[in-house]
DOTITI-956314 format. One record per atom (N, C-alpha, C): residue in three letters; x, y, z. Coordinates in steps of 0.1 Angstrom, whole numbers, plus 5000, padded with zeros to 4 digits. Layout:
! DOTITI-956314
ALAXYZ
...
END
This chain:
! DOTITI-956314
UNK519750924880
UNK518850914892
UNK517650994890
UNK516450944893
UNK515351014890
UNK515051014905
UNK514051144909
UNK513251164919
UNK511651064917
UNK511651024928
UNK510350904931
UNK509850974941
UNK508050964937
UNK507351004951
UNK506150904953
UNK506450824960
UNK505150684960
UNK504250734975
UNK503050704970
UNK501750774982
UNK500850674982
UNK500250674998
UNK499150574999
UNK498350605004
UNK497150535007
UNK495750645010
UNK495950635025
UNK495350735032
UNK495450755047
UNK494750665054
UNK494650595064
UNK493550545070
UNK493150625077
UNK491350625078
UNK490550685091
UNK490950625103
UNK491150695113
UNK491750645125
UNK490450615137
UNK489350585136
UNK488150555138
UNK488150455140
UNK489450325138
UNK489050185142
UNK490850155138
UNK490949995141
UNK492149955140
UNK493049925129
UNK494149905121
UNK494349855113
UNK494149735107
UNK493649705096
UNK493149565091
UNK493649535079
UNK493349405075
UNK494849325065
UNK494249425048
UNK493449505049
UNK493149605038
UNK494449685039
UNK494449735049
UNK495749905052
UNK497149805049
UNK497349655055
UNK498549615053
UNK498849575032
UNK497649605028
UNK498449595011
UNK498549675006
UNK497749835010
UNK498449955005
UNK500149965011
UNK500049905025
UNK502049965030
UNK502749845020
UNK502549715019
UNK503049615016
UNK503849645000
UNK502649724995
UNK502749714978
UNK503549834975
UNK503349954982
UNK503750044979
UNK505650064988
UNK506150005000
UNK506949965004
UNK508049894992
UNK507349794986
UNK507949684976
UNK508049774965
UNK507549884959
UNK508049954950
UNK508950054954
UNK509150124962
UNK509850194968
UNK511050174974
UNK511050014978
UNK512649964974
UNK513549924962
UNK512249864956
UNK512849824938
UNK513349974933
UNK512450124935
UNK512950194930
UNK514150264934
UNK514750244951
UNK515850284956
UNK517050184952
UNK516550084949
UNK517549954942
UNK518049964931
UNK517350114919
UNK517850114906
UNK518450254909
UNK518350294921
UNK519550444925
UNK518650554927
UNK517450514922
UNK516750624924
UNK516250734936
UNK516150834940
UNK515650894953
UNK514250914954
UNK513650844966
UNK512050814967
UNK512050864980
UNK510850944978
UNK510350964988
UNK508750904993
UNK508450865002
UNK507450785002
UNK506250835018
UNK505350845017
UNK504450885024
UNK503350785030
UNK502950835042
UNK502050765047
UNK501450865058
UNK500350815066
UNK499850925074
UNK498450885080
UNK497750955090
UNK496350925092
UNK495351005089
UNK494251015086
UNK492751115085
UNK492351065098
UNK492451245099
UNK491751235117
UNK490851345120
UNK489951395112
UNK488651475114
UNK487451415110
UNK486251465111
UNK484851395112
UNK484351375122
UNK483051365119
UNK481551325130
UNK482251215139
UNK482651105129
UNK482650905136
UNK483850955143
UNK484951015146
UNK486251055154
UNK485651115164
UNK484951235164
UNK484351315175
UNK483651275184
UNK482751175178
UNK481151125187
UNK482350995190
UNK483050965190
UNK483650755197
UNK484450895207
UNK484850985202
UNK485951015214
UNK484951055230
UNK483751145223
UNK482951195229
UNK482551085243
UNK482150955233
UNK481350875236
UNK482450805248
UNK483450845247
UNK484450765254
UNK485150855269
UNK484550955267
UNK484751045274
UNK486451075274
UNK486851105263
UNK488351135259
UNK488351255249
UNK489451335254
UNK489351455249
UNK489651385234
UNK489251475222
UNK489251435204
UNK490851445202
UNK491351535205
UNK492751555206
UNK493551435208
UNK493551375221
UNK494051235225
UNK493551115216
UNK492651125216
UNK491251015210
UNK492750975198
UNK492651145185
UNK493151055172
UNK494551055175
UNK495551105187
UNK496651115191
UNK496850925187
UNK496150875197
UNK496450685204
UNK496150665193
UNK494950685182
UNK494850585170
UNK495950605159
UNK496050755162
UNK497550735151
UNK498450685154
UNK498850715166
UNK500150605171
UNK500550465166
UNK498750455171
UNK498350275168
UNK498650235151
UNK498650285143
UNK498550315126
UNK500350295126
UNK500550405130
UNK502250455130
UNK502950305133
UNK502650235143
UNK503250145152
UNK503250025141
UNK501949965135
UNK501449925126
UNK502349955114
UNK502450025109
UNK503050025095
UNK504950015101
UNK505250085109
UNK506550045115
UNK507449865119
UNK505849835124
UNK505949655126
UNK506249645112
UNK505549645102
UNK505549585089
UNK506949565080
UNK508149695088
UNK509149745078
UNK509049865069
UNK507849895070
UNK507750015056
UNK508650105060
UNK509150145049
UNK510550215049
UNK509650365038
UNK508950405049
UNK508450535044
UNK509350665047
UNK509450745044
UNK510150895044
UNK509351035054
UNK507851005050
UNK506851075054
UNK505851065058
UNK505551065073
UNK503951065081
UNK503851195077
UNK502351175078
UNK501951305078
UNK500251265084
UNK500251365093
UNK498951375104
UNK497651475097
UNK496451445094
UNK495651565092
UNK495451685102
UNK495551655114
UNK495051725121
UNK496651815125
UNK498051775120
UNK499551905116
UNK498352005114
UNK499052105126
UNK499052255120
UNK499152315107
UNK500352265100
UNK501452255088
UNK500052235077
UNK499152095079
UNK498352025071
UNK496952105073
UNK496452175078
UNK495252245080
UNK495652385078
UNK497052445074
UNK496552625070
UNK497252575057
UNK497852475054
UNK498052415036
UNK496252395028
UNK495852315036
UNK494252315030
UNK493852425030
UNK493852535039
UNK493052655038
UNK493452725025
UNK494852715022
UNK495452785009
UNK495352724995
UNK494952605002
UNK494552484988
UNK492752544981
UNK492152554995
UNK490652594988
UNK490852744985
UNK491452824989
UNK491652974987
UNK491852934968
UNK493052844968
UNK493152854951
UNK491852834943
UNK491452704948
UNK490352634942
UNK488952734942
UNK489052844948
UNK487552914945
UNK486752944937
UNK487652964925
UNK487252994910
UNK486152864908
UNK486552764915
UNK485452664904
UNK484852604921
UNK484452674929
UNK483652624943
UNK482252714938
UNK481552624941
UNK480352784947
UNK479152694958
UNK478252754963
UNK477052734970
UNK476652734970
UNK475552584974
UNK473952534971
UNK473552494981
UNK472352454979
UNK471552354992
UNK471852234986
UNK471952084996
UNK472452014987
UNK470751954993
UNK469851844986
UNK468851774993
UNK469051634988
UNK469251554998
UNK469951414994
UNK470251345001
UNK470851205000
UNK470851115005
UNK472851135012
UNK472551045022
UNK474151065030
UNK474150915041
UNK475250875042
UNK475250765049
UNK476150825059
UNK476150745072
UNK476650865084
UNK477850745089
UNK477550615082
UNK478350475084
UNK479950545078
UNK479250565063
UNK481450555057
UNK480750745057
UNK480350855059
UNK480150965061
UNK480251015045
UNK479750955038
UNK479251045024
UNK477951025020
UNK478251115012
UNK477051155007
UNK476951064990
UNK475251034988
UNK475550904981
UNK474550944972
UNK474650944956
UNK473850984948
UNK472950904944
UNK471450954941
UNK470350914939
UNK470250794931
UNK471150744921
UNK471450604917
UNK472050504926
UNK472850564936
UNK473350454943
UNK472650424956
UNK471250554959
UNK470450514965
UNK469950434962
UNK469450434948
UNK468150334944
UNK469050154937
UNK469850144931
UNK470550014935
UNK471049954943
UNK471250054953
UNK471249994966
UNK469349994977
UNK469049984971
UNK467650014975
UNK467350054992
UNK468250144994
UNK468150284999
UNK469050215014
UNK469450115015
UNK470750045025
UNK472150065021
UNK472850115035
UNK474550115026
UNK474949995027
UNK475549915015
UNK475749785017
UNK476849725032
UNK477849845030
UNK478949815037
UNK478449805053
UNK477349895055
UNK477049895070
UNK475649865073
UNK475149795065
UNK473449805066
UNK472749885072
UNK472650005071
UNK471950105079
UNK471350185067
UNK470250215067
UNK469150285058
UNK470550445056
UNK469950485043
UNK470750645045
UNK469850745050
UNK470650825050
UNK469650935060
UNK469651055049
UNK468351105053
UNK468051215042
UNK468551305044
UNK469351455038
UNK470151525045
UNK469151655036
UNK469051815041
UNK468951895036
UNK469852045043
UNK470552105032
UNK471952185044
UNK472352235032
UNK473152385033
UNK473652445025
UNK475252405028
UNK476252355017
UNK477252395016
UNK478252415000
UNK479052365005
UNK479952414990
UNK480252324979
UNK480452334970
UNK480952224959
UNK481852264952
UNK482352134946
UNK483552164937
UNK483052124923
UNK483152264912
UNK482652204901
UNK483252104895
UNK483051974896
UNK483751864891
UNK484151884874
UNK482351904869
UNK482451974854
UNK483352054846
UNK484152174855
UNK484852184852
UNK486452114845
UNK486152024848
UNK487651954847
UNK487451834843
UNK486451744837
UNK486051614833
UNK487151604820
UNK486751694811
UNK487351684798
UNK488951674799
UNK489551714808
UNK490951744814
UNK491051554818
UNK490551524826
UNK490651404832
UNK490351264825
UNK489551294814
UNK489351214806
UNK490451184798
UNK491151314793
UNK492551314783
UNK493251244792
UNK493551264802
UNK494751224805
UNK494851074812
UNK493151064814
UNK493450894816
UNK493150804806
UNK492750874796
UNK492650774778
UNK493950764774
UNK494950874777
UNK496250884768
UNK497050814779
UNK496750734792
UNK497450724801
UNK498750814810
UNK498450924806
UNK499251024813
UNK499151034826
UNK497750984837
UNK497250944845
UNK496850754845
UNK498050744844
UNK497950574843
UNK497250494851
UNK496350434852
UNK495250364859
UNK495450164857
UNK495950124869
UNK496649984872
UNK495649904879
UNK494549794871
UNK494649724864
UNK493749794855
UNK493949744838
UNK493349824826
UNK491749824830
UNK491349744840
UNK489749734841
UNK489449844844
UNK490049864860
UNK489450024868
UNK489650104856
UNK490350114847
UNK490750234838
UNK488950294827
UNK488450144827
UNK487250154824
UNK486350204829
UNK486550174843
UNK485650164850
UNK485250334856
UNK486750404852
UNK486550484860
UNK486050574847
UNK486450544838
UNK485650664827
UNK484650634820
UNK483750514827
UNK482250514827
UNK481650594840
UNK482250614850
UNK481850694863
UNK482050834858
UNK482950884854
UNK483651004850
UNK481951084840
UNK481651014832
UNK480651044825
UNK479551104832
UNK478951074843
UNK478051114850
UNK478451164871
UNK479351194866
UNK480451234876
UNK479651374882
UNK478751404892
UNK478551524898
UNK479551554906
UNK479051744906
UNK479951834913
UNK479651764925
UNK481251824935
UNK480951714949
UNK480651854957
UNK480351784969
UNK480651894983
UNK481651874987
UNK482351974988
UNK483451994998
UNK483352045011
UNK482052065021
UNK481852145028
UNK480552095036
UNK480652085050
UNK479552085059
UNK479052175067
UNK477852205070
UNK477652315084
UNK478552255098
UNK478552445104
UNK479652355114
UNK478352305123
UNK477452295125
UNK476652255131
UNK476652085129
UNK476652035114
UNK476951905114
UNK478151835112
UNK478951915112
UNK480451865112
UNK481651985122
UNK481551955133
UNK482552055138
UNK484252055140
UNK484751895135
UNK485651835142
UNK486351845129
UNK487251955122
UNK487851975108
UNK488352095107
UNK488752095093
UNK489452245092
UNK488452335084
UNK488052465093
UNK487452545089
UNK487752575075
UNK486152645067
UNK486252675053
UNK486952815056
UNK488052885050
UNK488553015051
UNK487453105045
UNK487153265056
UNK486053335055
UNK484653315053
UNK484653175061
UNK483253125065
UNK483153045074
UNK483253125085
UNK482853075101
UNK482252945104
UNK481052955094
UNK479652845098
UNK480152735089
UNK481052715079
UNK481252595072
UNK482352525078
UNK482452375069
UNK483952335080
UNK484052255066
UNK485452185063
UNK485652135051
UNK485351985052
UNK484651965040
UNK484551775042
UNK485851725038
UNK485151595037
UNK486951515040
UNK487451545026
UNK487251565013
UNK487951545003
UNK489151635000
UNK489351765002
UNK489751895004
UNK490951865014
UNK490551805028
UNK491051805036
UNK492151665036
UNK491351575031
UNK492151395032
UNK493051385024
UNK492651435012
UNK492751384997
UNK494451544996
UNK494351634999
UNK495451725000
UNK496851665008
UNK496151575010
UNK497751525023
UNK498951515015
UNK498451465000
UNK499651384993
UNK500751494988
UNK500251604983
UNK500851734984
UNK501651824996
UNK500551835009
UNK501051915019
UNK502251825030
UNK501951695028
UNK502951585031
UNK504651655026
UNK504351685012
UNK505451735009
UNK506051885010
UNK505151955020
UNK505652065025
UNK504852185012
UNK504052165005
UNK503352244995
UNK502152325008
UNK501652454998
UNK502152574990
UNK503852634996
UNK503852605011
UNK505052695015
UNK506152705011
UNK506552535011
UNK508052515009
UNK508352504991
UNK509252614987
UNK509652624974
UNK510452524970
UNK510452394975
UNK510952244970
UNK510052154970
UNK508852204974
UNK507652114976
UNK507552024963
UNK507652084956
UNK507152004937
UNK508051964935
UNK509451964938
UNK510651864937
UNK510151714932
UNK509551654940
UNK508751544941
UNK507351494933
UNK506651604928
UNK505351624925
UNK505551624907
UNK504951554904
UNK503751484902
UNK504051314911
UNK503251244920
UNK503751124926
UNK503551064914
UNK504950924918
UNK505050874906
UNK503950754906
UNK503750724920
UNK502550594919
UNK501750594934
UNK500150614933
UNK499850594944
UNK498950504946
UNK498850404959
UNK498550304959
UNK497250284966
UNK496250264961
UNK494750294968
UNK494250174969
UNK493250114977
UNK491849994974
UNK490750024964
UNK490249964955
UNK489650034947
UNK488150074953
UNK487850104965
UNK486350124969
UNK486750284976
UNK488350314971
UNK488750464971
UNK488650554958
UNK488850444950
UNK489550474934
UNK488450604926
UNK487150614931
UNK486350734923
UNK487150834929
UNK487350864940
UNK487550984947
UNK489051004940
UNK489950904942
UNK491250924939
UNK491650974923
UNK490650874912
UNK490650914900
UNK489551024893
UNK488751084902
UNK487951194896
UNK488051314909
UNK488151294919
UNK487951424926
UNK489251454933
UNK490751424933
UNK491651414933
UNK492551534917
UNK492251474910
UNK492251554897
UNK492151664896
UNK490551634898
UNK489951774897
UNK490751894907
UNK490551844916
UNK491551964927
UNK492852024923
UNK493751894916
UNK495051934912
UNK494752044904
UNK494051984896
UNK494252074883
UNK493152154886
UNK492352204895
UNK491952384898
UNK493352434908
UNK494552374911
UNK495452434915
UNK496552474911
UNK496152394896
UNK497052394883
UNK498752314887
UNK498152194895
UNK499552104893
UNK499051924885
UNK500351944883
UNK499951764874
UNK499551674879
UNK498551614876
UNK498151454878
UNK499451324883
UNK498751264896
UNK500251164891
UNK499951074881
UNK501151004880
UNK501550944873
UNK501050814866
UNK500450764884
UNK500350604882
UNK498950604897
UNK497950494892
UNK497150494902
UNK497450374898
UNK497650264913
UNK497650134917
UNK496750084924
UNK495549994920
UNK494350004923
UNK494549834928
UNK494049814942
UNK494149674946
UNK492949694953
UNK492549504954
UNK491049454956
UNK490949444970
UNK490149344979
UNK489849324991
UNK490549204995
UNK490849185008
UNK491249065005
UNK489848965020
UNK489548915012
UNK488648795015
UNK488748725031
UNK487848625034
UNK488048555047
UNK487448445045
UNK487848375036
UNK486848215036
UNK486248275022
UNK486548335016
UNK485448355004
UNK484548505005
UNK484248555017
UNK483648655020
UNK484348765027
UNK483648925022
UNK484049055026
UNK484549055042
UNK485149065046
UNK485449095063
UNK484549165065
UNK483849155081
UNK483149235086
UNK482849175097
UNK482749345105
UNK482549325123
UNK480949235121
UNK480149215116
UNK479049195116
UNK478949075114
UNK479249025107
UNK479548875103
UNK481048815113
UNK481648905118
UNK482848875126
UNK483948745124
UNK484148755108
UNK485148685100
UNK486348815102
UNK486548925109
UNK487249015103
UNK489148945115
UNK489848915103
UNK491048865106
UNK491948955113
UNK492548985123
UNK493449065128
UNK495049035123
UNK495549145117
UNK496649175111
UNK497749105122
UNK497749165126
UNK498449205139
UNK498949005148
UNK497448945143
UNK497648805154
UNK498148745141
UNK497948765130
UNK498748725118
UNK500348715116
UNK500548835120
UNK501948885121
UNK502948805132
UNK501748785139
UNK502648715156
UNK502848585153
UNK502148535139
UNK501948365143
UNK503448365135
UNK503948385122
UNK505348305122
UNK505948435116
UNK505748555119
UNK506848685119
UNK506748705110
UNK507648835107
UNK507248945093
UNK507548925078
UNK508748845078
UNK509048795063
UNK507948665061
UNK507448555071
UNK506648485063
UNK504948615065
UNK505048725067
UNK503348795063
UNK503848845048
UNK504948945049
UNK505149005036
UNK505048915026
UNK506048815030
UNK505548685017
UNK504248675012
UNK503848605018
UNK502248585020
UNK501648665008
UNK501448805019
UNK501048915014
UNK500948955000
UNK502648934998
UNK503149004983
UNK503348884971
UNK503048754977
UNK503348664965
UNK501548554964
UNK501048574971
UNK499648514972
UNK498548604973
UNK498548714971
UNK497448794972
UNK497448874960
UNK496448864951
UNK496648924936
UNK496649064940
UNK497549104933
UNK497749264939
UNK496849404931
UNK496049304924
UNK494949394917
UNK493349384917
UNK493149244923
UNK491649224926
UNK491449154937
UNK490549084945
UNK490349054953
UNK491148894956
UNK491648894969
UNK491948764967
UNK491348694983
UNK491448604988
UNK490748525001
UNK492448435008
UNK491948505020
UNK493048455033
UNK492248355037
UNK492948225040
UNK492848155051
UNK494048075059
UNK493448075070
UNK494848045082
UNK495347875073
UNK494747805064
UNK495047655056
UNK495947755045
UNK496247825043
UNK496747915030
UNK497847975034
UNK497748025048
UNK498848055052
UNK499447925055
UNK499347915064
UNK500147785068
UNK501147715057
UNK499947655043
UNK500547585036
UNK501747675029
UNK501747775024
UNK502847905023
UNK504047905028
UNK503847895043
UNK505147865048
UNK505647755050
UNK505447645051
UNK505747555050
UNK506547505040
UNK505547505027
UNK505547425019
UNK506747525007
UNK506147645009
UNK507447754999
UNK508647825012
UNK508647895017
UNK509547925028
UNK510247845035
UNK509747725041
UNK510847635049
UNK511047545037
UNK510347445030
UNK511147395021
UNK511447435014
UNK511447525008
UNK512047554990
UNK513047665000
UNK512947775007
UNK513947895005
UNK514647825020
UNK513947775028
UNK514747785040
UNK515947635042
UNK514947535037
UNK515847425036
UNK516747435022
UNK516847525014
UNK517847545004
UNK519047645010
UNK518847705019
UNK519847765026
UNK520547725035
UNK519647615041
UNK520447505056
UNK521247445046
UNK521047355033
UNK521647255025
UNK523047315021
UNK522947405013
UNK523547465010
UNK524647495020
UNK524747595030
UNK525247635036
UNK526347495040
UNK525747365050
UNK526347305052
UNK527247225044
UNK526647185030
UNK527747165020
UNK528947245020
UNK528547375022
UNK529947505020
UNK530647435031
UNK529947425038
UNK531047415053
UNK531747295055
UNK531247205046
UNK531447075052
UNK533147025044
UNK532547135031
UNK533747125021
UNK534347215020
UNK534647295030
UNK535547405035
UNK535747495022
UNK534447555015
UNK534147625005
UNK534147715011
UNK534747875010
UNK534248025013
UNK533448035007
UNK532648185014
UNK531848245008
UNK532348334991
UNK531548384987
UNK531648464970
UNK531448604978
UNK532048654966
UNK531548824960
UNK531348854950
UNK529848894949
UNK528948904938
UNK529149054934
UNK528649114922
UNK528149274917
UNK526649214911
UNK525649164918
UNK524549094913
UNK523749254905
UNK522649194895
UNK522249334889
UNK520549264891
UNK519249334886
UNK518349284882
UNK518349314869
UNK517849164862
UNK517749144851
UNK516649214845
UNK516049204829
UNK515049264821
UNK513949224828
UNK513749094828
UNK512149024829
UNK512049044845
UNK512449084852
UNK512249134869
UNK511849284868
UNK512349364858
UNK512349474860
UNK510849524852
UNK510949414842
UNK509749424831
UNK508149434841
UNK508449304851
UNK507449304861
UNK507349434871
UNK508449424879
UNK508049514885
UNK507749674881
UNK508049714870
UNK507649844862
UNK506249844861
UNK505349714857
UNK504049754855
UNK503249664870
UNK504349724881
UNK503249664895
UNK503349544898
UNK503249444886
UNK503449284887
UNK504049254900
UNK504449224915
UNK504649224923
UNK504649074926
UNK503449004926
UNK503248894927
UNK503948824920
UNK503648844907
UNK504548804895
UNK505848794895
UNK506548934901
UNK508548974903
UNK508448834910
UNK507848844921
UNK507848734934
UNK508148604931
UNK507048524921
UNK507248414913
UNK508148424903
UNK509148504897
UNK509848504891
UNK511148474901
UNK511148554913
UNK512648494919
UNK512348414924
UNK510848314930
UNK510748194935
UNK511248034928
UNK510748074913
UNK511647984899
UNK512847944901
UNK514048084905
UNK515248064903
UNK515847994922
UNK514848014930
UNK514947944943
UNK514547824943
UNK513947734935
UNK513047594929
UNK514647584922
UNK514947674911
UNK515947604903
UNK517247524912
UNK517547654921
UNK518847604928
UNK518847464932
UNK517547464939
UNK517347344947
UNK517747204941
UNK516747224925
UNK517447114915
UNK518647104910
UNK519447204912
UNK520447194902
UNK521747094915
UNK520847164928
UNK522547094943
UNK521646894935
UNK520846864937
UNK519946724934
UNK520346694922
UNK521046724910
UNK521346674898
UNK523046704901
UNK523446834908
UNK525246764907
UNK525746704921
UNK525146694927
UNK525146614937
UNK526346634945
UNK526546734946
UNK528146754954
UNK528946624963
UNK527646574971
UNK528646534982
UNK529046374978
UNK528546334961
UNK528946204958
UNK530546274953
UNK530546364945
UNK531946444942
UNK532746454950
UNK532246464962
UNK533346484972
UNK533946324978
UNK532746244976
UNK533046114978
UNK534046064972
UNK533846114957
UNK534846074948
UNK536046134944
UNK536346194953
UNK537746294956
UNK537546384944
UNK536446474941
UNK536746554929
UNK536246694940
UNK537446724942
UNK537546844951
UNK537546934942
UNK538247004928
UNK537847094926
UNK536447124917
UNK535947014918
UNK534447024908
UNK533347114925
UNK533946984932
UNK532447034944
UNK532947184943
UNK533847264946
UNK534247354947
UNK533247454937
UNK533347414925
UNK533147494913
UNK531647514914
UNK530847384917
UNK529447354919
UNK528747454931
UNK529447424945
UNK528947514949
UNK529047664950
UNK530347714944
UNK530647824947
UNK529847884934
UNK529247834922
UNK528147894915
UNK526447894918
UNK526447734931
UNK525347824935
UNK525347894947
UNK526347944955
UNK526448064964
UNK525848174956
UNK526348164939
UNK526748294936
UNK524848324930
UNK524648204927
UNK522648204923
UNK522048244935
UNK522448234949
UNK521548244959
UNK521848374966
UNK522948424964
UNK523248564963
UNK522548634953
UNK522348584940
UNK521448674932
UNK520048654937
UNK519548544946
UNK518248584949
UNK518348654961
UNK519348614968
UNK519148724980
UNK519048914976
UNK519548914964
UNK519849054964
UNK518149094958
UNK517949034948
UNK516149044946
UNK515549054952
UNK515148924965
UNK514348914980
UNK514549054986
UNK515449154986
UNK515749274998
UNK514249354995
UNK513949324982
UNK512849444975
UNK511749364983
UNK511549234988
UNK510149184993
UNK510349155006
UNK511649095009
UNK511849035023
UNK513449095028
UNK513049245031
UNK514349255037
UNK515349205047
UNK514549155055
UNK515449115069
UNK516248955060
UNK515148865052
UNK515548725050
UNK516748765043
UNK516548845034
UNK517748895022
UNK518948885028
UNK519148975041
UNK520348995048
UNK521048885051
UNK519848785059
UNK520348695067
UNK521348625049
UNK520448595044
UNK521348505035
UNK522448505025
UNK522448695025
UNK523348785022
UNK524548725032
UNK524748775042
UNK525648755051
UNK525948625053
UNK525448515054
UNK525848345052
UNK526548335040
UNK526048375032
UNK527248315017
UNK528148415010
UNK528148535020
UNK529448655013
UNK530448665025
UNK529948525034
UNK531348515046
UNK532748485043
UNK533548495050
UNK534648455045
UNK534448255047
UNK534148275061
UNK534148115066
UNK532048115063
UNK531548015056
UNK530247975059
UNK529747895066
UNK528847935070
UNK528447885087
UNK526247875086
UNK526347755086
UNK524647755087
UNK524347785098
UNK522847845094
UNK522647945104
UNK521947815116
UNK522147865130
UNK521947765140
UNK520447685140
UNK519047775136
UNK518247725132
UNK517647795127
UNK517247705115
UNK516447725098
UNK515647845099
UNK516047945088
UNK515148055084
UNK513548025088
UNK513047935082
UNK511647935084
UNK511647755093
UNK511747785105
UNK511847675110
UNK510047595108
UNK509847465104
UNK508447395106
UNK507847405119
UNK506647435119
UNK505747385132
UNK506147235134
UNK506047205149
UNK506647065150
UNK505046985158
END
């Protein structure tokens, strides 16, 4: 039994959950059962970022104390990833007590390689960073994501020598010791790594008041990276609790790649001025689309999770989610995509293979089996390197197979023809096939797994009163 610690990036609690936050829980959920499925102990994290300007001024603006304000949005997050199934171990809140005197002891270590400048530069006040003079000028001085000019900033605060620690981070993500999921980002990020400036970790409290103070300096307050990017550690009860690193190095954490600089260079860098190890595994997934284009309130294609979830319930979203959405680059939702999904794979291939089935058992007064089902090499082969989608279409094969194999022995001509112990033999081997997919499905579709667990390990088999994935009529 190995110790597992799977981490996903926090959301800013600034706005609602959107079908972006649902493939960090989706992806990182689906490994965290595959890994409890091979015995292992995982622990698994989630949580919200609740300090900054954009939290303070909406609470302000709302006339709601800041306190309450990220109180309802995390709820709202919490409630969200709970709908989903995520079978997390650990929230963890920024604005914990626990998580704000952990940061202060986190930068206490980190001093050695902090120091103080003026910084004069460019900052966008939309996603709240600060944006270097190349990305001003290819962006020709607009943030793309929010169309608003950036704003010139001049202000003393603190930095983290990134420099320090490049050479460190380079080794370990050339040698994959810091494994980077798909091989592109892995490029991508050690062409960024090369011209990688020291960051700030630090605002006046004058332009940032709503954070965890810099320790023995009143007038500073910590930017988000110090403060956000520490969760994945203090989540686990670090510096205080002497079991904290039980868990540590995480074995995979699951980001969007328009997080991935911060995660794969200034993430690092912190560890290692704290002198703990890099994780393991960075799982880097794309956007997911609306018609072909980025979601956005502006353009107001932005799909709600949530009205997704309500139209045919949680195992046909996780499906969806985890078997049609490339889990490494960008892929495009539409309500014709969904639709055809369930229909066309869920009710016919898994759901009407279960009504068939089932009533054959019953009709030919077949019991249910008992299985010791295992996962095979090429399931495990996939899911070890992320493949997700791929595991997915690998047990969807053997859910296609079944289907042909009841259509080529044809039970109920067998039974026609009084060969009672063939039908017998026929279907009681494919119980025993659809029991092996049901035990696979638990890793993607836990609730379906059960149901079909429990139909064919009955003693008496009994189709279920109506169809798993019943058709729109």
């Amino acid at each position: 039994m190995s110790k597992v610690y799977i981490c996903t990036a926090i959301p800013y609690v600034n706005g609602n959950p959107h079908l972006g936050h649902s493939m960090d829980y989706l992806l990182a959920d689906t490994y965290a059962r595959y890994r409890r499925l091979l015995g292992d102990e995982v622990r698994f994290q989630v949580g919200t970022d609740e300090h900054g300007n954009k939290v303070f001024s909406t609470a302000e603006k709302h006339d709601i104390p800041v306190e309450q304000y990220v109180q309802e949005n995390s709820d709202k997050f919490r409630k969200f990833i709970d709908d989903l199934d995520v079978s997390y171990t650990d929230f963890i809140r920024t604005t914990d007590p626990n998580h704000v005197h952990a940061c202060q002891e986190i930068w206490k270590k980190l001093e050695p390689h902090i120091y103080s400048a003026e910084y004069d530069g460019w900052y966008c006040e939309g996603c709240e960073r600060f944006v270097t003079e190349k990305e001003y000028e290819d962006n020709h001085g607009i943030c793309p994501d929010h169309q608003r000019a950036y704003e010139h900033l001049s202000e003393k605060n603190y930095y983290l020598r990134i420099s320090d620690f490049k050479d460190q981070i380079r080794a370990a993500i050339e040698s994959d010791t810091m494994k980077i999921t798909p091989a592109f980002r892995k490029q991508e990020v050690l062409k960024l790594l090369e011209d990688a400036p020291d960051i700030s970790i630090s605002r006046p409290r004058k332009q940032l008041s709503w954070g965890v103070p810099v320790p023995g300096d009143e007038d500073q307050i910590m930017y988000v990276w110090v403060d956000a990017l520490s969760n994945y550690i203090t989540a686990l009860g670090y510096p205080d609790d002497p079991a904290a690193l039980d868990f540590w190095p995480a074995t995979a954490q699951f980001i969007g790649k328009d997080i991935l600089r911060f995660h794969a260079i200034t993430w690092p860098a912190i560890l290692l001025g704290i002198g703990l190890e890099l994780p393991q595994n960075l799982v880097v997934h794309g956007y997911i689309l609306a018609n072909g284009q980025k979601m956005s309130k502006s353009i107001g294609n932005v799909v709600d999770p949530m009205e997704v979830l309500s139209r045919k319930g949680l195992p046909a979203f996780r499906y969806y989610f985890l078997r049609h959405v490339d889990n490494f680059d960008d892929s495009d939702f539409t309500d014709e995509k969904y639709e055809n999904a369930y229909n066309n794979e869920l009710a016919n291939d898994l759901g009407n293979l279960v009504q068939r089935l089932a009533t054959l058992c019953k009709k030919n007064h077949v019991s249910g089996v008992k299985i010791t089902p295992d996962l095979d090499s090429k399931f495990c082969e996939l899911m070890d390197q992320f493949e997700f989608a791929r595991a997915l279409d690998y047990v969807w094969a053997q859910v296609q197979n079944l289907n042909k194999q009841i259509d080529e022995a044809k039970p109920w001509e067998l039974a026609k023809n009084g060969e009672t112990e063939k039908v017998q033999s026929v279907l009681q081997d494919l119980e025993q096939g659809i029991l092996e997919v049901a035990f696979q499905l638990q890793i993607f579709l836990p609730e379906t797994s059960a149901k079909i667990t429990a139909i064919f390990s009955a003693e008496e088999v009994t189709p279920p009163a109506e169809p798993l994935f019943p058709k729109a009529r």
